[in-house]
C-alpha positions as CSV (number, residue, x, y, z in Angstrom):
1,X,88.4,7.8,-15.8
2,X,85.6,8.2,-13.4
3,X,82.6,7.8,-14.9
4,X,79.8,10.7,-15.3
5,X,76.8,10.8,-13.9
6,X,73.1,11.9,-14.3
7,X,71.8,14.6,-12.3
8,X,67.9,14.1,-12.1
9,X,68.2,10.3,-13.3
10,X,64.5,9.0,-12.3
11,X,61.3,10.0,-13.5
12,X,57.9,8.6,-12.8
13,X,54.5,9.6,-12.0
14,X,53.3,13.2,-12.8
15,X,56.2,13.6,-15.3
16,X,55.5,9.9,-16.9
17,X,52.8,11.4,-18.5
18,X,54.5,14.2,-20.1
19,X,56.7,12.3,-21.9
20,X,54.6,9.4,-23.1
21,X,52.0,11.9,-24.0
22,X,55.3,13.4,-26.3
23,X,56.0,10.0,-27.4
24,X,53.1,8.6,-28.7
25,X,51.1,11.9,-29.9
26,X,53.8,13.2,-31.6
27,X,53.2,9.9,-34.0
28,X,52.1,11.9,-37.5
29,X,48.6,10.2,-37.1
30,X,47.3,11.0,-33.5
31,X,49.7,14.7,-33.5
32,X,47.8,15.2,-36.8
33,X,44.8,14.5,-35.5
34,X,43.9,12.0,-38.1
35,X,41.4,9.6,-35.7
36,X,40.0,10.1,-32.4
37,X,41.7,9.4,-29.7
38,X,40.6,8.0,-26.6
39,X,43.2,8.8,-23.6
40,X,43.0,7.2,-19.7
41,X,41.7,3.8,-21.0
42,X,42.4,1.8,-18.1
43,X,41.5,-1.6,-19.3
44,X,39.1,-1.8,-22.1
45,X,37.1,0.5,-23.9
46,X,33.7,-0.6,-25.5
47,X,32.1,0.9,-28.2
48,X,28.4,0.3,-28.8
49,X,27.5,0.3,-32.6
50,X,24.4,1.5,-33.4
51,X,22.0,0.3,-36.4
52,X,18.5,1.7,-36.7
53,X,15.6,0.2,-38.9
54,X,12.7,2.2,-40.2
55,X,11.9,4.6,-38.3
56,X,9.2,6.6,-40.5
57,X,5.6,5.3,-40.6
58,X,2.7,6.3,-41.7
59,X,0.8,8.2,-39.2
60,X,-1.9,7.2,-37.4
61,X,-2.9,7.4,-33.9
62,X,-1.6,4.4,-31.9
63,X,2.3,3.9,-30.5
64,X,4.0,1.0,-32.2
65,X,7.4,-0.1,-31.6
66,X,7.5,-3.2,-33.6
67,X,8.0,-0.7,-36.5
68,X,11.2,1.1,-35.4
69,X,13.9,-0.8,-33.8
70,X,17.6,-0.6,-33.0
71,X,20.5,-3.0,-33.2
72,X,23.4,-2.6,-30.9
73,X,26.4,-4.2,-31.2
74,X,29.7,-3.8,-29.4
75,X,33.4,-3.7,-30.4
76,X,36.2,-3.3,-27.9
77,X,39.4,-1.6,-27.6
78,X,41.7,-3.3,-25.6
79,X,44.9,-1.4,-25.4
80,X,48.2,-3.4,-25.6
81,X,51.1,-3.3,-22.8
82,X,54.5,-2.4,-24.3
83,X,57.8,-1.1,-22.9
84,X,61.6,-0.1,-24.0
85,X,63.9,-1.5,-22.1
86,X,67.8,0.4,-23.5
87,X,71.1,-0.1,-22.3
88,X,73.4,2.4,-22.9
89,X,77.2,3.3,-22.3
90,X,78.0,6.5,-21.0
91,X,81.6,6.0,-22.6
92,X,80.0,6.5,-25.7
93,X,78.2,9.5,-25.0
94,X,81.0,11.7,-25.4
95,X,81.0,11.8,-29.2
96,X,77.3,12.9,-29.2
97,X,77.2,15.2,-26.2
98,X,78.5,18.7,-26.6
99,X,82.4,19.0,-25.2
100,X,81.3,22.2,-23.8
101,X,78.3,20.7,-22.1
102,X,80.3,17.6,-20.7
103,X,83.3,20.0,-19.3
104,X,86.8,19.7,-20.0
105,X,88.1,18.1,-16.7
106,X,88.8,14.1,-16.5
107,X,85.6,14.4,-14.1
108,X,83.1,14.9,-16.1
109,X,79.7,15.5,-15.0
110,X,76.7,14.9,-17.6
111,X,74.7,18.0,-17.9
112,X,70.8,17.6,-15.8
113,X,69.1,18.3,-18.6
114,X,70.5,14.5,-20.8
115,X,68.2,12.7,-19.0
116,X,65.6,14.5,-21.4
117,X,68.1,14.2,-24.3
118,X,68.2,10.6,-23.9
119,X,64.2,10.4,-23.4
120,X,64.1,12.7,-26.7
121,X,65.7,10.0,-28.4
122,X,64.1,7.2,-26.9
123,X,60.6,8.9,-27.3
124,X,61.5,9.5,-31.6
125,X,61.5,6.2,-31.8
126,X,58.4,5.0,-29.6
127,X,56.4,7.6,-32.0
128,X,57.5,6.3,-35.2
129,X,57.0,2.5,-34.1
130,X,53.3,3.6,-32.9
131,X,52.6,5.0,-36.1
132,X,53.7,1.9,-37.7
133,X,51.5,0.0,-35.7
134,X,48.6,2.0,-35.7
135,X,48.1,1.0,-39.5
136,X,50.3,-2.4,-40.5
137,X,50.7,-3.4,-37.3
138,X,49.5,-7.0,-36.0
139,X,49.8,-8.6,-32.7
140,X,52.9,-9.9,-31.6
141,X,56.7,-8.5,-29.9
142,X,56.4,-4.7,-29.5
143,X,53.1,-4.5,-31.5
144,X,49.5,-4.6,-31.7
145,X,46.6,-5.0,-34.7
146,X,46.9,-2.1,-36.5
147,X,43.8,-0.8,-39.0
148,X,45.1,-3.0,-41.8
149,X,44.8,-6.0,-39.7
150,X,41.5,-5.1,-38.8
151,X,39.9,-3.5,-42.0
152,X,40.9,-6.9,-43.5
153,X,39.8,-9.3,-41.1
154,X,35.8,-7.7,-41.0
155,X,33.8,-8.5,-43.3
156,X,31.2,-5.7,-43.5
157,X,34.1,-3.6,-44.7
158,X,34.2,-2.4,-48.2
159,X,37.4,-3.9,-50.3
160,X,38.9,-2.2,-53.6
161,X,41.1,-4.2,-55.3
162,X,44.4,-2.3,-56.3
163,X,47.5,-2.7,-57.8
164,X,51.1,-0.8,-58.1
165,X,50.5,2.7,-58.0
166,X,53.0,4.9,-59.8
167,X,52.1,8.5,-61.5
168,X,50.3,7.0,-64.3
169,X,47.6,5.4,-62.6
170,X,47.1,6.9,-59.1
171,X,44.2,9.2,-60.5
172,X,42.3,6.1,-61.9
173,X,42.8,4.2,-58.6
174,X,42.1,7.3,-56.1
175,X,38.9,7.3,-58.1
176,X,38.0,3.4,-57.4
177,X,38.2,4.5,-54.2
178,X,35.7,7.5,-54.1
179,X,33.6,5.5,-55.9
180,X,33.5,2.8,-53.5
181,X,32.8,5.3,-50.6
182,X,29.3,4.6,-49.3
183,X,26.7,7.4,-50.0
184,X,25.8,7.8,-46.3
185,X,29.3,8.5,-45.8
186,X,31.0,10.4,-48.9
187,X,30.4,14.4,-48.1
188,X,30.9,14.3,-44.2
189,X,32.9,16.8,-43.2
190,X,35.7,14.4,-41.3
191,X,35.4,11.9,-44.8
192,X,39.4,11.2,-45.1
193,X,41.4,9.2,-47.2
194,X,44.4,7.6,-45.6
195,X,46.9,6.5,-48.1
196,X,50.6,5.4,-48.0
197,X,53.6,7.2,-48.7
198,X,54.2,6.0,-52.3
199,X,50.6,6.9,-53.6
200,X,51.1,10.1,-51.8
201,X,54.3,10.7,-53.8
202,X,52.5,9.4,-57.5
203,X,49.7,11.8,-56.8
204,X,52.1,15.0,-56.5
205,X,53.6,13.4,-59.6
206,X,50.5,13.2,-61.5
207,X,49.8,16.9,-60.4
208,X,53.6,17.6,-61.7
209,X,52.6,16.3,-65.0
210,X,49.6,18.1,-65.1
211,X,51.0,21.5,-64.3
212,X,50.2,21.4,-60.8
213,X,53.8,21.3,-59.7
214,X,53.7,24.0,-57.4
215,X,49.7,22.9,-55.9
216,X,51.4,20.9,-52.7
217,X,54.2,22.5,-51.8
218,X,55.0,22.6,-48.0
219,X,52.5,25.2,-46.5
220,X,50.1,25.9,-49.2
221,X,47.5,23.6,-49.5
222,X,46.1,20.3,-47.8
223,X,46.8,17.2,-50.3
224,X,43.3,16.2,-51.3
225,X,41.1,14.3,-54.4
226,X,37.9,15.7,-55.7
227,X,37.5,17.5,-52.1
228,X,38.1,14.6,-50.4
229,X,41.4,15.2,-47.7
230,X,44.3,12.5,-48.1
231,X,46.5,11.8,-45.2
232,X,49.6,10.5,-45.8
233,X,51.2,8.0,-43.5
234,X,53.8,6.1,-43.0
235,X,52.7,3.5,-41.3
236,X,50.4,1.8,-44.7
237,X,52.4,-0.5,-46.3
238,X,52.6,0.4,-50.2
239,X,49.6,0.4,-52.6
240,X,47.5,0.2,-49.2
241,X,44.8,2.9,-48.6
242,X,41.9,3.2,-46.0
243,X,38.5,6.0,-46.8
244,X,36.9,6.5,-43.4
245,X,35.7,9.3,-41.3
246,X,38.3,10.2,-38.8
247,X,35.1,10.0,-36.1
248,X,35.0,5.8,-37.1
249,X,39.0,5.2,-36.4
250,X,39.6,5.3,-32.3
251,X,43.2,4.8,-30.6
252,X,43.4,4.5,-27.0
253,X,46.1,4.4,-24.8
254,X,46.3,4.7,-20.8
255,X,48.4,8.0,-20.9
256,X,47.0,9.0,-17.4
257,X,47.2,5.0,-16.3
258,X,49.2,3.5,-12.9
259,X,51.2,1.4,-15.2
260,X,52.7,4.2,-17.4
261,X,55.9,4.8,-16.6
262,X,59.1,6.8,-17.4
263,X,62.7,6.1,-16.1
264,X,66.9,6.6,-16.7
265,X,68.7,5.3,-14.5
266,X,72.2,5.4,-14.1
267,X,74.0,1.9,-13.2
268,X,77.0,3.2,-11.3
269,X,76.1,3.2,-7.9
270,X,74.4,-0.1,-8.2
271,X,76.6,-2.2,-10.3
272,X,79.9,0.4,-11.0
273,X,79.2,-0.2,-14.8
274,X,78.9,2.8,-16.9
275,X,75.7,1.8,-18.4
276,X,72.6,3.8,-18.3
277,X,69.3,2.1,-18.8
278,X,65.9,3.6,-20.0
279,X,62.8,2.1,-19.1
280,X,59.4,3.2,-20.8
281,X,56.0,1.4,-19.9
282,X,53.1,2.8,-21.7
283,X,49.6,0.9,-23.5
284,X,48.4,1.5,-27.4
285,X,45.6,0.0,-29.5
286,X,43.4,0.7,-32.3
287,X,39.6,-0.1,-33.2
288,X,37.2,0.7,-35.1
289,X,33.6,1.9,-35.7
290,X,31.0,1.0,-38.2
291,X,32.9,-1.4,-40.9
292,X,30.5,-0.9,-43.4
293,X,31.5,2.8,-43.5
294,X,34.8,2.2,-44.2
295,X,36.4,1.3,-47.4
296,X,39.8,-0.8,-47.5
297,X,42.3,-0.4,-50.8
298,X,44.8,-3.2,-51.0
């Protein structure tokens, strides 16, 4: 049987973006909006960290300096270089394309529009493995650090101690938390606390029990604790949960960047296989702000 083709089979440049930009903000954190995010960072980004001393004195009519300084420091987002490189045969296709769509002579032709079914697909699975590595990820194959790896390896951060968090304790540990929440920090508007699916799912249960039951259904309130937002994710591992102002958590990514790149491309003309091959190039990394603002559950 002659093998279908792919009308429309290459896309790069202008279009690159589009889909990248689908495939990574549509990860629940960045299409959430739960950190900043820094696009078109070609190389590195560096973040200067400000730390003031005194500032007030006693007034008096000279100009001293000595009594007011500022400390800078810098951290750096460096974003990391990953790709998808997919094989597919079109043989296989037919099960999971519409019959109507693929025709119902021996010649089929594959509608234009699979090429963006088959980046779809591919681009599902590039969000849900940057959302993964936004928060437990750590340098290696098809990763980078994620905010886990980070909150945990600085040392001005603020650590809770947790344990198992099921329905009967999830209050007392949400509150460890606020509690540890610096007093410059706790009441800013952006203050959020990031926590992992399974505390996310004892909380509604503690609600449950307390005859809250109907508090978070689907689109009538934000989750939250004493006024404080939480953010679910799946990207924290269980029991793992991060307080910080969505201002002091940064991802960048090169969306707009030469090396971004988006591409099907069907093998028939150049080997007579009837494999298609999806090629995705596109840069992620995390970093963050002022560690001592941030408190890290574990």
């Amino acid at each position: 049987m002659p093998n279908p083709t792919i009308t429309g089979s290459s896309y790069a440049g202008e279009f690159a973006g589009k889909y990248l930009g689908a495939a990574l903000l549509s990860a629940d954190t960045l299409d959430k909006g739960g950190v900043t995010i820094l696009p078109n960072v070609k190389y590195k980004a560096a973040m200067k960290v400000g730390a003031f001393g005194s500032l007030v004195r006693s007034a008096d009519c000279d100009f001293d300096s000595s009594t007011s300084t500022l400390t800078l420091t810098e951290k750096v987002l460096t974003p990391t270089e990953l790709q998808v490189n997919l094989q597919i045969c079109k043989k296989e296709l037919h099960s999971d394309w519409e019959a109507a769509q693929m025709g119902f002579s021996a010649f089929d032709e594959l509608p234009p529009l699979f090429s963006d079914f088959v980046i779809a697909r591919v681009a599902a699975e590039v969000a849900k493995a940057t959302e993964t590595s936004i928060w437990s990820g750590s340098a290696g194959e098809g990763s980078f650090d994620g905010f886990e790896t980070l909150l945990a390896a600085d040392a001005t951060v603020v650590d809770v101690v947790g344990t198992t968090v099921t329905t009967a304790n999830v209050i007392a540990e949400l509150q460890k938390i606020v509690d540890a929440i610096p007093s410059g920090v706790y009441g800013k508007e952006d203050l959020t606390i990031y926590v992992s699916q399974n505390i996310a799912k004892a909380y509604i249960g503690a609600q449950a029990a307390l005859g809250y039951r109907e508090l978070f259904h689907v689109g009538q309130t934000e989750m939250n604790f004493q006024g404080i937002s939480l953010f679910p994710t799946g990207g924290l591992g269980d029991n793992v949960a991060v307080a910080a102002q969505k201002s002091n958590l940064f991802f960048g990514t090169g969306l707009l960047d030469d090396r971004n790149e988006v591409k099907v491309i069907d093998m028939a003309d150049l080997d007579g296989s009837q494999n298609v091959r999806v090629v995705m190039r596109y840069t992620a990394g995390v970093q963050t702000g002022v560690g001592s603002d941030i408190v890290l559950y574990t």
